[in-house]
mmCIF file of the C-alpha atoms, coordinates in Angstrom:
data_MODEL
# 
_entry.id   MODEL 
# 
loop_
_atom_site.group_PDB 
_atom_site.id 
_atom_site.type_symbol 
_atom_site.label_atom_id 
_atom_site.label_alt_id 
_atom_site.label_comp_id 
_atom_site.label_asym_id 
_atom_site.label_entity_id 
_atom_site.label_seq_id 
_atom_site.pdbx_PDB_ins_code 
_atom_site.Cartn_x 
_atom_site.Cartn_y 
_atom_site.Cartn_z 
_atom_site.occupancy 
_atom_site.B_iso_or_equiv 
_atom_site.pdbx_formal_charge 
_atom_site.auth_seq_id 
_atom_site.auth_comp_id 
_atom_site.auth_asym_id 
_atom_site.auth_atom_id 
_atom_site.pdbx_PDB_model_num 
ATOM 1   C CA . UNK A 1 1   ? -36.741 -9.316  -17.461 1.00 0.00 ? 1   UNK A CA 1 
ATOM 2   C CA . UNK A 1 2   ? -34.743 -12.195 -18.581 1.00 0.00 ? 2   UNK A CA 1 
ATOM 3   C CA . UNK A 1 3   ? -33.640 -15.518 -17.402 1.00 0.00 ? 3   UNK A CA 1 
ATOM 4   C CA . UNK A 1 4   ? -29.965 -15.869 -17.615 1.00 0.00 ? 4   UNK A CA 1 
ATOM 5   C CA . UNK A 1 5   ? -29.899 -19.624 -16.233 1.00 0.00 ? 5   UNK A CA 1 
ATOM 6   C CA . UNK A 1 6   ? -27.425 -21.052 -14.040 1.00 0.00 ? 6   UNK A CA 1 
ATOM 7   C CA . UNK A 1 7   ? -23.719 -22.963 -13.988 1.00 0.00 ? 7   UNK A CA 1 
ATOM 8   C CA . UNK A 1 8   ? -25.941 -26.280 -13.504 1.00 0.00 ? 8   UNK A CA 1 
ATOM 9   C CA . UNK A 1 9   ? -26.861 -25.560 -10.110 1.00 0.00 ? 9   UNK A CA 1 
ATOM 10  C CA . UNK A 1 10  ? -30.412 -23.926 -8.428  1.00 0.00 ? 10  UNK A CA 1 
ATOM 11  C CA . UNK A 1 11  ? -29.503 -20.664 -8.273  1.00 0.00 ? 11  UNK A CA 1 
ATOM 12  C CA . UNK A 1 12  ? -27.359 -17.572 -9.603  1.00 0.00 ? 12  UNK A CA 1 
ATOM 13  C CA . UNK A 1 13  ? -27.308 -14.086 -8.219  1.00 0.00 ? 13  UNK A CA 1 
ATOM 14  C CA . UNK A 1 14  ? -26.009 -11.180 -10.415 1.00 0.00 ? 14  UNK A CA 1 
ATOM 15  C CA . UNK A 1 15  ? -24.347 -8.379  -9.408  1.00 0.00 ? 15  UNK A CA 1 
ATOM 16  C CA . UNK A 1 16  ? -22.948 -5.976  -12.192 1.00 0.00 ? 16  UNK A CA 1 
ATOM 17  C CA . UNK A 1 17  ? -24.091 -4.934  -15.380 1.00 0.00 ? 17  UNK A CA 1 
ATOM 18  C CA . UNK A 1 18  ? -21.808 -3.098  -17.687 1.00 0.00 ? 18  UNK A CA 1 
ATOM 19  C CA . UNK A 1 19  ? -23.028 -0.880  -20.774 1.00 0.00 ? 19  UNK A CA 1 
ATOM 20  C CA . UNK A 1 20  ? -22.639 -3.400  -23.000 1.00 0.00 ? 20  UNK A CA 1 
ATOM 21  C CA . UNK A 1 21  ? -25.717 -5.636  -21.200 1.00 0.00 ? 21  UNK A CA 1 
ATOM 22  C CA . UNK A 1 22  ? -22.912 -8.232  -19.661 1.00 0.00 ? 22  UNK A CA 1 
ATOM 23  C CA . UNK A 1 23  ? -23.644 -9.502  -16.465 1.00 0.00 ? 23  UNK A CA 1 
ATOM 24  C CA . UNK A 1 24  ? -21.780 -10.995 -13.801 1.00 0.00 ? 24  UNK A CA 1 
ATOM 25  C CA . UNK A 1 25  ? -22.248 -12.427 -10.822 1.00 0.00 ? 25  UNK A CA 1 
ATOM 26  C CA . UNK A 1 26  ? -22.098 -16.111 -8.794  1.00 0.00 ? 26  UNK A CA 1 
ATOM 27  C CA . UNK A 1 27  ? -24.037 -19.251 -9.551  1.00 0.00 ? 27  UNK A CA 1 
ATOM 28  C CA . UNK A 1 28  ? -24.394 -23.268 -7.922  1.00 0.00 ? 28  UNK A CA 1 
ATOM 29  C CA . UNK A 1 29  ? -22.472 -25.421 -10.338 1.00 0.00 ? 29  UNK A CA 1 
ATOM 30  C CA . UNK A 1 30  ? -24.477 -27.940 -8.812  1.00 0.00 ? 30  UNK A CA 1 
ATOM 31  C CA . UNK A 1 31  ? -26.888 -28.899 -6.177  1.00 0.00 ? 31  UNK A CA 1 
ATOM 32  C CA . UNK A 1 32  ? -24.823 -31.299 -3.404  1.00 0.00 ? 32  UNK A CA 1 
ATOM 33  C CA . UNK A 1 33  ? -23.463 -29.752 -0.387  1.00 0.00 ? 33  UNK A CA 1 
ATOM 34  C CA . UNK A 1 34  ? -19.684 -29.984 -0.257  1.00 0.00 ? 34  UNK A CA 1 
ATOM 35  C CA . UNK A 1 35  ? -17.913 -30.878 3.167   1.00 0.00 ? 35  UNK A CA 1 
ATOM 36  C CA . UNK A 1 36  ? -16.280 -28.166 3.633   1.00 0.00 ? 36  UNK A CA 1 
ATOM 37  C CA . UNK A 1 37  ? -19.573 -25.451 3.563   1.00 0.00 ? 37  UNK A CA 1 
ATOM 38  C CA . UNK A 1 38  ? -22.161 -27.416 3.375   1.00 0.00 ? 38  UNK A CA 1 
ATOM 39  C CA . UNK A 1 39  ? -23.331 -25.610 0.649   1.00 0.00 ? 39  UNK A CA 1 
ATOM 40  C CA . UNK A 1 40  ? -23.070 -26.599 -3.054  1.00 0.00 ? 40  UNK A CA 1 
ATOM 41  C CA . UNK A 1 41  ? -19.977 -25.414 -4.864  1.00 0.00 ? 41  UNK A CA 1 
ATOM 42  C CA . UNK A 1 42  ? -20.604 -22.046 -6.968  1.00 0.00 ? 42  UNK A CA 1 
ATOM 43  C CA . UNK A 1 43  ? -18.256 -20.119 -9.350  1.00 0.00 ? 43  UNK A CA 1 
ATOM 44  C CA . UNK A 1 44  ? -18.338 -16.505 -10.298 1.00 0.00 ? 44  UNK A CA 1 
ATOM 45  C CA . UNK A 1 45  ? -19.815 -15.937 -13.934 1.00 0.00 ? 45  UNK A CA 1 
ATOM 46  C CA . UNK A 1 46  ? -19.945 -13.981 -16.927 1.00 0.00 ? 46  UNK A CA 1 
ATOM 47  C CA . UNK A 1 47  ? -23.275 -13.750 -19.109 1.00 0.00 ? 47  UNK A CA 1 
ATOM 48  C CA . UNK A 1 48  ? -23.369 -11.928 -22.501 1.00 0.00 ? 48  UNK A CA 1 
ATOM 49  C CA . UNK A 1 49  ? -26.141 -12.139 -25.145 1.00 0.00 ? 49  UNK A CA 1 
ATOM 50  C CA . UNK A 1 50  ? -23.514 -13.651 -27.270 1.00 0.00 ? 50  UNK A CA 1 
ATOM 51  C CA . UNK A 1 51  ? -21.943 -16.550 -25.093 1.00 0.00 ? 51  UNK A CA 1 
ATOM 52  C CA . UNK A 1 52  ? -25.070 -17.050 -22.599 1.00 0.00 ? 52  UNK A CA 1 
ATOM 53  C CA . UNK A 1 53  ? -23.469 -17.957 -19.220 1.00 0.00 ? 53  UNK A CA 1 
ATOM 54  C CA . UNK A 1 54  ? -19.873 -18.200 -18.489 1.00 0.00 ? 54  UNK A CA 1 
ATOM 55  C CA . UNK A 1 55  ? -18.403 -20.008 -15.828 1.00 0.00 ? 55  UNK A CA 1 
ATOM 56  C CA . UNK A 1 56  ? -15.152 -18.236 -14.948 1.00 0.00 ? 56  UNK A CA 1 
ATOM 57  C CA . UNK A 1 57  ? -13.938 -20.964 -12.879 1.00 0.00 ? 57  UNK A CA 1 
ATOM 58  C CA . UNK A 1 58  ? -11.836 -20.681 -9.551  1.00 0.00 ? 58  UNK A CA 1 
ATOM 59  C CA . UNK A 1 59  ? -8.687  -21.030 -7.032  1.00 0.00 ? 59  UNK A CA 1 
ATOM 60  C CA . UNK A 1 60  ? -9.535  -23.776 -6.038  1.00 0.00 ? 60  UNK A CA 1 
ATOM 61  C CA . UNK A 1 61  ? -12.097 -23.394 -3.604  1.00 0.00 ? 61  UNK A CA 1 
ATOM 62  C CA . UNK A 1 62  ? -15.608 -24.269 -3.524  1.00 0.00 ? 62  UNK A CA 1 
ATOM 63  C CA . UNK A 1 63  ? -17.600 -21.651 -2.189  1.00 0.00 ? 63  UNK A CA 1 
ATOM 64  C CA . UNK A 1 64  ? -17.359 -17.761 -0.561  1.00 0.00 ? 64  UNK A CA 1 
ATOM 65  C CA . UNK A 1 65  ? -16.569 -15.105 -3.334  1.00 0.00 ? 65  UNK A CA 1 
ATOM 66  C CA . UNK A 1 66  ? -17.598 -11.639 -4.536  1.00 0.00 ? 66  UNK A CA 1 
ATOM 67  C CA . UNK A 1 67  ? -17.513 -9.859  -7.997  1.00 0.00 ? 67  UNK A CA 1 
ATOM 68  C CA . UNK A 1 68  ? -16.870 -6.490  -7.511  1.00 0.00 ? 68  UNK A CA 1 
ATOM 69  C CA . UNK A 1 69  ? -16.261 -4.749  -10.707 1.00 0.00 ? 69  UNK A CA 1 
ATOM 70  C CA . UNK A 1 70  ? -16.643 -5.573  -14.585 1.00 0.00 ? 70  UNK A CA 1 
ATOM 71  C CA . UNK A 1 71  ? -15.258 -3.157  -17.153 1.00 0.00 ? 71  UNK A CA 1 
ATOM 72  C CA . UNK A 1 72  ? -16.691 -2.447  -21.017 1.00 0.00 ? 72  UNK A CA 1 
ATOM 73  C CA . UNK A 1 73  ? -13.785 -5.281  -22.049 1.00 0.00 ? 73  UNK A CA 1 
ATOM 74  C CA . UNK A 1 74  ? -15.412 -7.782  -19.992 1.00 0.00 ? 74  UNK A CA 1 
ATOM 75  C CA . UNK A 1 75  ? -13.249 -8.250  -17.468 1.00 0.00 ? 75  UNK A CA 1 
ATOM 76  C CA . UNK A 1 76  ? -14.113 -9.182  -14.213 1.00 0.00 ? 76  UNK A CA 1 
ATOM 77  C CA . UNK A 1 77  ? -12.471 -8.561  -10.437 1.00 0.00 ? 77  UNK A CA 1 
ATOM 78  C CA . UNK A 1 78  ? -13.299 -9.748  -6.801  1.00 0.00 ? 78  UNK A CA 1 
ATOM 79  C CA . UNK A 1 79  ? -12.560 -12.374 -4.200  1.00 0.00 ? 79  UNK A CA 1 
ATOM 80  C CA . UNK A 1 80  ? -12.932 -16.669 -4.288  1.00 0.00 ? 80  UNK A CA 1 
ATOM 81  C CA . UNK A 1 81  ? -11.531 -18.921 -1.874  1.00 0.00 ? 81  UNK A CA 1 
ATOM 82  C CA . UNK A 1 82  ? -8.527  -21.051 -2.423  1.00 0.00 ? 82  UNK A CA 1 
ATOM 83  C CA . UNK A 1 83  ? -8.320  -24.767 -1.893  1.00 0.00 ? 83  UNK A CA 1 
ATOM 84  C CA . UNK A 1 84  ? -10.129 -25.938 1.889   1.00 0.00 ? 84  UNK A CA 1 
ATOM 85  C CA . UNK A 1 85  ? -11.948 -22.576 2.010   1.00 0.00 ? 85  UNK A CA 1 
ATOM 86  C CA . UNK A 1 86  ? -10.495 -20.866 4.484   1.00 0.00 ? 86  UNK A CA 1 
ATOM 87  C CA . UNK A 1 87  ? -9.012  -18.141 2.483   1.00 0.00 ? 87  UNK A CA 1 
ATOM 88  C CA . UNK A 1 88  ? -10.741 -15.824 0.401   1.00 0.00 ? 88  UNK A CA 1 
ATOM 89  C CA . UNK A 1 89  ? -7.937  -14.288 -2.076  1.00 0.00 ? 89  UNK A CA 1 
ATOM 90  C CA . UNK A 1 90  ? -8.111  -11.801 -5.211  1.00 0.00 ? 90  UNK A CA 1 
ATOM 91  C CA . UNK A 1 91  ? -8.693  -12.827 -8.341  1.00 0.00 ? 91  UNK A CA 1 
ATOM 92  C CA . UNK A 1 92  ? -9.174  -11.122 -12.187 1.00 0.00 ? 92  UNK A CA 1 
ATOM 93  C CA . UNK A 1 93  ? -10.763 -12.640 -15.181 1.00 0.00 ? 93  UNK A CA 1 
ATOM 94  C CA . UNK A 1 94  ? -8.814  -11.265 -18.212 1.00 0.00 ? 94  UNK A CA 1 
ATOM 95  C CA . UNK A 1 95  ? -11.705 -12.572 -20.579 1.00 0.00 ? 95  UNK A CA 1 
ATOM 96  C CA . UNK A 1 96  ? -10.015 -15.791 -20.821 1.00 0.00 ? 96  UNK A CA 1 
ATOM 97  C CA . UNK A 1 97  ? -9.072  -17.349 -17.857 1.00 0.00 ? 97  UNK A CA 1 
ATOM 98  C CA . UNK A 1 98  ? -9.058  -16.674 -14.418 1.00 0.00 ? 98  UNK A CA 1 
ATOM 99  C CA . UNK A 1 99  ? -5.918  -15.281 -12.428 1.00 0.00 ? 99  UNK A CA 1 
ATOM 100 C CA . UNK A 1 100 ? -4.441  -15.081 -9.133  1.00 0.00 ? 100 UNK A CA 1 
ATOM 101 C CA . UNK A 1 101 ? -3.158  -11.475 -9.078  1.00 0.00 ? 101 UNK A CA 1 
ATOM 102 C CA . UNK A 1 102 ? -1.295  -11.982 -5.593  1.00 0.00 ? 102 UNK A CA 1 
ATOM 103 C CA . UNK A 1 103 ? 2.636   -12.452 -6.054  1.00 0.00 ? 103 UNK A CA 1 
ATOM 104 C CA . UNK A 1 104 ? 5.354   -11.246 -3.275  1.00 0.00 ? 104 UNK A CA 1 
ATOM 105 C CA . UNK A 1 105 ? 5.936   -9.425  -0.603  1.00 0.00 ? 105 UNK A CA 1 
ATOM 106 C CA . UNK A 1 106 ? 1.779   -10.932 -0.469  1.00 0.00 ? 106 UNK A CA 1 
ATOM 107 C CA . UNK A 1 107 ? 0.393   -13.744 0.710   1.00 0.00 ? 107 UNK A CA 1 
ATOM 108 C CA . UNK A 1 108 ? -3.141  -15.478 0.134   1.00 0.00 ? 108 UNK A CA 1 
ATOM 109 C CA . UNK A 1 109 ? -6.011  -13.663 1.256   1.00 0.00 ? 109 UNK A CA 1 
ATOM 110 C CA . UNK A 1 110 ? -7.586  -10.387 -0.013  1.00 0.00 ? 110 UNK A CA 1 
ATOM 111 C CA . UNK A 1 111 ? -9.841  -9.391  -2.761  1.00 0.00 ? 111 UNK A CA 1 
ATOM 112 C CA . UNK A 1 112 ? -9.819  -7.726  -5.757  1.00 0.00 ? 112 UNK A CA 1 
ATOM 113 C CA . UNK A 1 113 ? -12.387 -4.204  -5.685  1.00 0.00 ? 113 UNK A CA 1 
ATOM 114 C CA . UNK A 1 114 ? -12.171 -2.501  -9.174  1.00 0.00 ? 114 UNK A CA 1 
ATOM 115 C CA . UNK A 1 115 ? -11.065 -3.081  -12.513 1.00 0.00 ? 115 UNK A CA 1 
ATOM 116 C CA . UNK A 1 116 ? -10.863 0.084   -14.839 1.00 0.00 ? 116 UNK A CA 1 
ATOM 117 C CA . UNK A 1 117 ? -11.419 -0.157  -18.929 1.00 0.00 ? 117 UNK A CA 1 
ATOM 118 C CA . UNK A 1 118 ? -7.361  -0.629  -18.980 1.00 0.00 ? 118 UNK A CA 1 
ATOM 119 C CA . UNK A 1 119 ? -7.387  -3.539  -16.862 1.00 0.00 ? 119 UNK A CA 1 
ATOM 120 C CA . UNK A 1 120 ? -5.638  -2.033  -13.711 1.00 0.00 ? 120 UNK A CA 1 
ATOM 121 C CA . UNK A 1 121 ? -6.790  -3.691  -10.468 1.00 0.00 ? 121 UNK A CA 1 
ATOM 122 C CA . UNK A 1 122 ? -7.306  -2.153  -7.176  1.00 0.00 ? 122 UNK A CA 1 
ATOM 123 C CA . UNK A 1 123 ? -7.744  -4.536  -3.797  1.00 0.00 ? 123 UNK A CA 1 
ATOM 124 C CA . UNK A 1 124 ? -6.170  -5.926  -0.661  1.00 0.00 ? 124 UNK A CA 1 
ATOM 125 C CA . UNK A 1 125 ? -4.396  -8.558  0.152   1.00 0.00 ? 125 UNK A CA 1 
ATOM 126 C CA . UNK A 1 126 ? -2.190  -9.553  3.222   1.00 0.00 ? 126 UNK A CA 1 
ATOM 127 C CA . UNK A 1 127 ? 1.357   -9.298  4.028   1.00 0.00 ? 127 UNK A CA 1 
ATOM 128 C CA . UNK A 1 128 ? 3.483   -10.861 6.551   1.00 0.00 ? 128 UNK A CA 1 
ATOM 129 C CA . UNK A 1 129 ? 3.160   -8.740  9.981   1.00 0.00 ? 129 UNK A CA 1 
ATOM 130 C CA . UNK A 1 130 ? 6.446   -7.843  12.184  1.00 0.00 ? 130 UNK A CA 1 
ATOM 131 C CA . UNK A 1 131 ? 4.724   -10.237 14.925  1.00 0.00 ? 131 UNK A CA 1 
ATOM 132 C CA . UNK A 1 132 ? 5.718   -13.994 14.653  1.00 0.00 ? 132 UNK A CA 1 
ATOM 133 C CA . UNK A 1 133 ? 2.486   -15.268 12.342  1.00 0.00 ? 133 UNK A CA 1 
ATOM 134 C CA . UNK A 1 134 ? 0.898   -12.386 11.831  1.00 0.00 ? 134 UNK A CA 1 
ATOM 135 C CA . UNK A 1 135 ? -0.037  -10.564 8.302   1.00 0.00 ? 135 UNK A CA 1 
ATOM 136 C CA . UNK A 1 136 ? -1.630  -7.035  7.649   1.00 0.00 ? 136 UNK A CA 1 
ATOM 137 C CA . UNK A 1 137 ? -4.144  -5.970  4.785   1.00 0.00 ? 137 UNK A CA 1 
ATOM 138 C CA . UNK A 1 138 ? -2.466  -3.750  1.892   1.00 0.00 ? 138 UNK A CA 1 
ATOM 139 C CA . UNK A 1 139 ? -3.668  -1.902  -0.926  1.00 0.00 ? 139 UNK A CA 1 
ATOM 140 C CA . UNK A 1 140 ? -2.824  -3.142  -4.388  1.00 0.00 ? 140 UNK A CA 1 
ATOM 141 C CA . UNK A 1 141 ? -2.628  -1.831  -8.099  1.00 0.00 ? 141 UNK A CA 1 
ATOM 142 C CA . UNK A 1 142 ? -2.408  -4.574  -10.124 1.00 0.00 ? 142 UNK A CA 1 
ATOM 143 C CA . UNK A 1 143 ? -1.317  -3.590  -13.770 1.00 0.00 ? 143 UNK A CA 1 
ATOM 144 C CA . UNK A 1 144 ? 0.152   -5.927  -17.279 1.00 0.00 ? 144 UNK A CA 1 
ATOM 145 C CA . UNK A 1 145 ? 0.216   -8.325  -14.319 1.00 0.00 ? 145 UNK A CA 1 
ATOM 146 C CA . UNK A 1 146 ? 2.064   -7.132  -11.454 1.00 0.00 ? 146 UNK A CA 1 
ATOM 147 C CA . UNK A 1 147 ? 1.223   -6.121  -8.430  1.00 0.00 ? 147 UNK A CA 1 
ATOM 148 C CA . UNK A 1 148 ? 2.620   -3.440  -6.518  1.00 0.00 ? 148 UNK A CA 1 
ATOM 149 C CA . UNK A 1 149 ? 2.181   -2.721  -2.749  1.00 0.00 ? 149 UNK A CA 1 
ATOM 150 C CA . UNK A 1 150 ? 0.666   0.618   -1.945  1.00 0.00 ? 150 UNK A CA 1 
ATOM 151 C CA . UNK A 1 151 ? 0.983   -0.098  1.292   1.00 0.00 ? 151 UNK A CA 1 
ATOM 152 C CA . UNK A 1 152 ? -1.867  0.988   4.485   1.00 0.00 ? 152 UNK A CA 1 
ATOM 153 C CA . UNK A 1 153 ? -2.471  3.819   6.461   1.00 0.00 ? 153 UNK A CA 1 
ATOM 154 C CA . UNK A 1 154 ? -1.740  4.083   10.127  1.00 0.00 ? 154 UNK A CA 1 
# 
């Protein structure tokens, strides 16, 4: 068992291991509750025995996210919320920075599920809805960075 530390805050939970031994996962970047969750702000992360902890940063928001897939490459997938919260949307860590995948016909909101070892993306994310306001969850492939609508089943 090993420590892998934190982002500066009291906790971090991982969630994926690759074959390589890198972890990721979500960590506090700090111990004050923010107004907007009450809870302290925390970041997805990357840990390697090379680089310790990463902190792969964010959309904006402050809290809510998920990791859901890491390939061999290091790259990481899943969902963070945008500015106020509200939203959770997509995002992909190319090894460098972090990216919001979601371009037209989508809107914010979504998440990122799987990455594969050539850095294709699968997910959801919404699109605006025949009814005034509304939006509906799609499928995504996002590949060389763009995203294409697969659409939804009945």
């Amino acid at each position: 068992m090993q420590d892998l530390g934190t982002l500066g805050g009291p906790d971090a939970t991982p969630s994926l291991v690759n074959e390589h031994g890198m972890v990721a996962g979500f960590s506090y970047t700090n111990s004050t509750p923010n107004p907007s969750t009450g809870l302290p702000t925390f970041h997805p992360f990357l840990w390697s025995r090379e680089k310790g902890m990463q902190d792969l940063g964010s959309l904006g928001g402050t809290a809510l996210g998920s990791v859901n897939g890491l390939n061999e490459s290091g790259q990481v997938v899943g969902g963070v919320t945008l500015v106020g919260d509200l939203i959770v949307n997509p995002f992909v860590w190319d090894g460098t920075k972090m990216i919001n995948p979601v371009a037209p016909p989508f809107v914010a909101g979504g998440e990122a599920n799987w990455i594969n070892e050539a850095g294709d993306v699968v997910g959801t994310a919404d699109v605006p809805a025949p009814c005034p306001g509304g939006i509906a969850l799609h499928a995504f492939l996002w590949r060389s960075g763009v995203i294409l609508d697969l659409g939804s089943l009945p």
